[in-house]
C-alpha positions as CSV (number, residue, x, y, z in Angstrom):
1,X,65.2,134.8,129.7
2,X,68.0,134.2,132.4
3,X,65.7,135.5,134.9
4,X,63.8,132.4,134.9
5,X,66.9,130.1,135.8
6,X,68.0,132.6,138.0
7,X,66.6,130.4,141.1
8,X,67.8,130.1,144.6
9,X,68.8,126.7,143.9
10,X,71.4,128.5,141.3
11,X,70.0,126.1,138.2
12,X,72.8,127.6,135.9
13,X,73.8,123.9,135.0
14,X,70.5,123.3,133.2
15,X,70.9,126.8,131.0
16,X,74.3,125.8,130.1
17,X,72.4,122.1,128.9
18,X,69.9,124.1,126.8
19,X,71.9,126.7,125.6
20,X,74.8,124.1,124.5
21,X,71.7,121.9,123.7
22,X,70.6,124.5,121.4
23,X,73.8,125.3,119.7
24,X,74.1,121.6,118.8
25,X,71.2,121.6,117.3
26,X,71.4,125.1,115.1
27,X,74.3,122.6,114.0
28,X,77.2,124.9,116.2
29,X,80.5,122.9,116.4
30,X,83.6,125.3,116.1
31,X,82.1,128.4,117.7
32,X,84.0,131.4,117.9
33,X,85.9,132.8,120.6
34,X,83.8,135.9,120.6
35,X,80.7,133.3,121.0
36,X,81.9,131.1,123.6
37,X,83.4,134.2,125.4
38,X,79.3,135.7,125.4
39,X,77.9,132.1,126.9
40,X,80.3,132.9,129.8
41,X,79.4,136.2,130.8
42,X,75.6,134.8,130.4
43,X,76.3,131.9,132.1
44,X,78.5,133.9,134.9
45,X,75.2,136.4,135.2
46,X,73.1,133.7,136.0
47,X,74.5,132.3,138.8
48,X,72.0,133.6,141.5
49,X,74.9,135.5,143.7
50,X,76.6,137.3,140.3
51,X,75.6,140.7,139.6
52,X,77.0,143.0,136.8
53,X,79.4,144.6,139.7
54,X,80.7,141.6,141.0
55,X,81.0,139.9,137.7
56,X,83.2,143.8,136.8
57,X,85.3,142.2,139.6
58,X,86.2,139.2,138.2
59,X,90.6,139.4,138.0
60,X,91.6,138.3,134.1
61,X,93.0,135.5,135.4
62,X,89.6,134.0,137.0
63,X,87.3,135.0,133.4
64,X,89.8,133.0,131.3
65,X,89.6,130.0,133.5
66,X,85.7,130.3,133.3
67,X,85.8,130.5,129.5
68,X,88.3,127.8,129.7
69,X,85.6,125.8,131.2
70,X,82.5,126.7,129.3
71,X,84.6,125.7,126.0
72,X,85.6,122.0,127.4
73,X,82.0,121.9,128.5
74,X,80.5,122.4,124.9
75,X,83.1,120.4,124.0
76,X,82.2,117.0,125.9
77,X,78.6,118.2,124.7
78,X,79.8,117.7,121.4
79,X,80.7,113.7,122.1
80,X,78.8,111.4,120.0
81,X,77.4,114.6,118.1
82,X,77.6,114.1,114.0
83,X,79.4,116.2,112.3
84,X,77.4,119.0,110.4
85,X,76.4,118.2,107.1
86,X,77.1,122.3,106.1
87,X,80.0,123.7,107.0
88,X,79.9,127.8,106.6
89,X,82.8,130.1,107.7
90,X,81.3,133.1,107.2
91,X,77.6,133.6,107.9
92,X,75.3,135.3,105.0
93,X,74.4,139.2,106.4
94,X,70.8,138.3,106.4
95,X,68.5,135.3,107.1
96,X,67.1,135.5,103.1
97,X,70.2,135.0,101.9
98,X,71.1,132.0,104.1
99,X,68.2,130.6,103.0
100,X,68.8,131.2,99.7
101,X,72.3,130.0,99.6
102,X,71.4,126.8,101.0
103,X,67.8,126.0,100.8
104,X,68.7,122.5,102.5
């Protein structure tokens, strides 16, 4: 899937839209630091010049200012947004059962 935003132009802007775009709308508004640490690698990977080696040769320092930004990104995403009307802190193991749970 990142292959096709992976243009010359470098359209890593518009995947971070959809992507935040999408989480908005699967009703994401506190996500985790495991989650928001994921959407920067992806994001980082597909920026045309990253590879897996030079992303491997990222310092600490310059990965925590990344997710630093991809989290106040999301968050001015998130102005205007309602709140969720369901608010779950732990997701259901399977689909079934989240549908189950709350059939809404």
């Amino acid at each position: 899937m990142i292959a096709k935003w992976n243009t010359p132009k470098g359209n890593y802007q518009l995947l971070q839209i959809f992507w935040f775009g999408r989480a908005i709308k699967l009703l994401c508004r506190t996500p985790s630091e495991v989650t928001t640490q994921m959407w920067t690698v992806f994001l980082l990977l597909a920026r045309p010049e990253e590879t897996l080696e030079s992303l491997a040769r990222y310092s600490e320092a310059a990965l925590k200012i990344e997710h630093s930004r991809v989290k106040a990104a999301f968050k001015s995403a998130l102005v205007g947004v309602p709140a969720a009307d369901i608010v779950l802190e732990v997701l259901p193991s399977t689909a079934a059962l989240l549908k189950s749970d709350h059939p809404e």
